[in-house]
KEMARVEX-401270 format. One line per 8 residues: number of its first residue (from 1); their letters; for each residue x, y, z of N, C-alpha, C. Coordinates in steps of 0.2 Angstrom, whole numbers, plus 5000, padded with zeros to 4 digits. Atoms other than C-alpha are relative to their C-alpha. Layout:
NUM	a	X,Y,Z,X,Y,Z,X,Y,Z | ...
***
This chain:
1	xxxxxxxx	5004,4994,5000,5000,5000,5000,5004,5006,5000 | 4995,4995,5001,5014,5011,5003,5003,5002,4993 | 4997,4999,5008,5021,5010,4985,4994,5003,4998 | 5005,4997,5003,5004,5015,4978,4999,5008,5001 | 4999,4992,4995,5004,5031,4990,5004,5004,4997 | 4994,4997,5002,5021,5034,4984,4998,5001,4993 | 4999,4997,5007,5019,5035,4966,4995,5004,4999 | 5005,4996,5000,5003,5045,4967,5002,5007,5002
9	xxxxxxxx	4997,4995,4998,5013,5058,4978,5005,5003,4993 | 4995,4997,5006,5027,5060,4964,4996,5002,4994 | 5002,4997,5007,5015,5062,4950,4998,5007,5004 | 5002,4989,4997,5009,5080,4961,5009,5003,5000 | 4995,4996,5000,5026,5083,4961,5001,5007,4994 | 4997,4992,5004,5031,5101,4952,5007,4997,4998 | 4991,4998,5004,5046,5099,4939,5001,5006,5003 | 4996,4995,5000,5059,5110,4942,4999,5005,4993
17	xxxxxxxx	5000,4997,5004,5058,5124,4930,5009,5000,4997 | 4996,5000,5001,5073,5125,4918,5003,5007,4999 | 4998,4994,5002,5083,5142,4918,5002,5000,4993 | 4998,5001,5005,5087,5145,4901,5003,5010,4998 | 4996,4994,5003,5100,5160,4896,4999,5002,4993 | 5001,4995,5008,5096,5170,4880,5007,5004,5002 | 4994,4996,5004,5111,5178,4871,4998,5007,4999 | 5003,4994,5001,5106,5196,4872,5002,5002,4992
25	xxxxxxxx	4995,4999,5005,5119,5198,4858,4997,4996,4993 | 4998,5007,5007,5114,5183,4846,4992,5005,4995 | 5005,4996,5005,5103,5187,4830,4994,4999,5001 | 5007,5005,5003,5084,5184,4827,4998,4997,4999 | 5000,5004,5002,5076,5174,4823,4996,5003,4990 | 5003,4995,5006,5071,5180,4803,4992,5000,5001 | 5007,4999,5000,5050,5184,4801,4998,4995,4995 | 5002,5006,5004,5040,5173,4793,4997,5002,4993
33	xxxxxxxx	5002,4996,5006,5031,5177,4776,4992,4999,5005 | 5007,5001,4997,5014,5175,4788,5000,5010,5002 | 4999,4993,4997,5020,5190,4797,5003,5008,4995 | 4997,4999,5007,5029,5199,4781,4992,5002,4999 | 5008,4999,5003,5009,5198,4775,4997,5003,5003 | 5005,4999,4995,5001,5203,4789,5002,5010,4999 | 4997,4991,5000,5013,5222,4790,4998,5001,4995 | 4999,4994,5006,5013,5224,4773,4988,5003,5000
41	xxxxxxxx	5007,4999,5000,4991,5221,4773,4999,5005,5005 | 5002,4995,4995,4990,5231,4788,5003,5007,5000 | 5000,4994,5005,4999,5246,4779,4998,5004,4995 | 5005,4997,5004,4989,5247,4765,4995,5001,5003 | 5007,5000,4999,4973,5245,4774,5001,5009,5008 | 5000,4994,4994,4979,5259,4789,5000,5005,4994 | 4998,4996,5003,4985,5271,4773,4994,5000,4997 | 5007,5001,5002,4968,5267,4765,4995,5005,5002
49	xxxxxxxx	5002,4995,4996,4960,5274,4780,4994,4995,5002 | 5006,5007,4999,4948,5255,4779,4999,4997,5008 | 5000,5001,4993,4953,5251,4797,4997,5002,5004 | 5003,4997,4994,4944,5263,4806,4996,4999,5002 | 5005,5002,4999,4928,5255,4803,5001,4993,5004 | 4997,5008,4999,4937,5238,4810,5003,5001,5007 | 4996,5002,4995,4940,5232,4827,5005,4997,5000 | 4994,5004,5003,4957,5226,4829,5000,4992,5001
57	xxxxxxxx	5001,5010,5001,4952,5207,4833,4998,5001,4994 | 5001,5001,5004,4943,5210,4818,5002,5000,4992 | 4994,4999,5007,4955,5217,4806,5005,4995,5001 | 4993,5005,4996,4967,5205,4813,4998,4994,4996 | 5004,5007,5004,4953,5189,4805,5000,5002,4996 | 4999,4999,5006,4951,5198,4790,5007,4998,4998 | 4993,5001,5003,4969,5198,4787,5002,4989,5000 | 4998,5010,5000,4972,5178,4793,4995,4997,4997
65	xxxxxxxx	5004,5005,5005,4957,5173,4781,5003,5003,4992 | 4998,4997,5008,4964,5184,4765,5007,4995,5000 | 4994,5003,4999,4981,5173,4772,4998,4993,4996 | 5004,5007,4998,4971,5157,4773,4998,4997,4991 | 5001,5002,5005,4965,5159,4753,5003,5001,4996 | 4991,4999,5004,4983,5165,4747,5002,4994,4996 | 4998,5007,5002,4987,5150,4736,5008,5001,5002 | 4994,5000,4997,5005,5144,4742,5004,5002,4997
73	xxxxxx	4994,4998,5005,5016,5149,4727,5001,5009,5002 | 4996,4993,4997,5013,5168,4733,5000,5001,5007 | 4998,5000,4992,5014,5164,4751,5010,4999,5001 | 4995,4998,4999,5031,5159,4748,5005,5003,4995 | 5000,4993,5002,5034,5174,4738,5001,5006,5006 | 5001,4993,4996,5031,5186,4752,5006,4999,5004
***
């Protein structure tokens, strides 16, 4: 009965978190063409002046459904 107890306790146990150092120095990571598409769509439609009527959740789905119907060849393009 002891054994059972025990391994019951160990599964509540909390892992140790791992410290992990970043290189404040080291490069980026490059952008992606998701996000590439996102800035450029989100500069024509602010300079347009279309946004305004748009909450930003909602501009934000506009953009990842126009993404979503991008055939692939110009997705990676961007």
């Amino acid at each position: 009965m002891s054994t059972t107890s025990h391994k019951s306790s160990s599964k509540n146990r909390r892992q140790k978190k791992r410290i992990v150092y970043v290189d404040k120095n080291a490069p980026k990571r490059p952008r992606s063409a998701y996000v590439h598409f996102v800035n450029a769509r989100r500069k024509e439609l602010t300079d347009s002046g279309k946004h305004e009527a748009l909450r930003p959740r909602s501009f934000l789905a506009d953009i990842g459904k126009q993404w979503k119907v991008l055939p692939d060849d110009q997705k990676k393009v961007l």
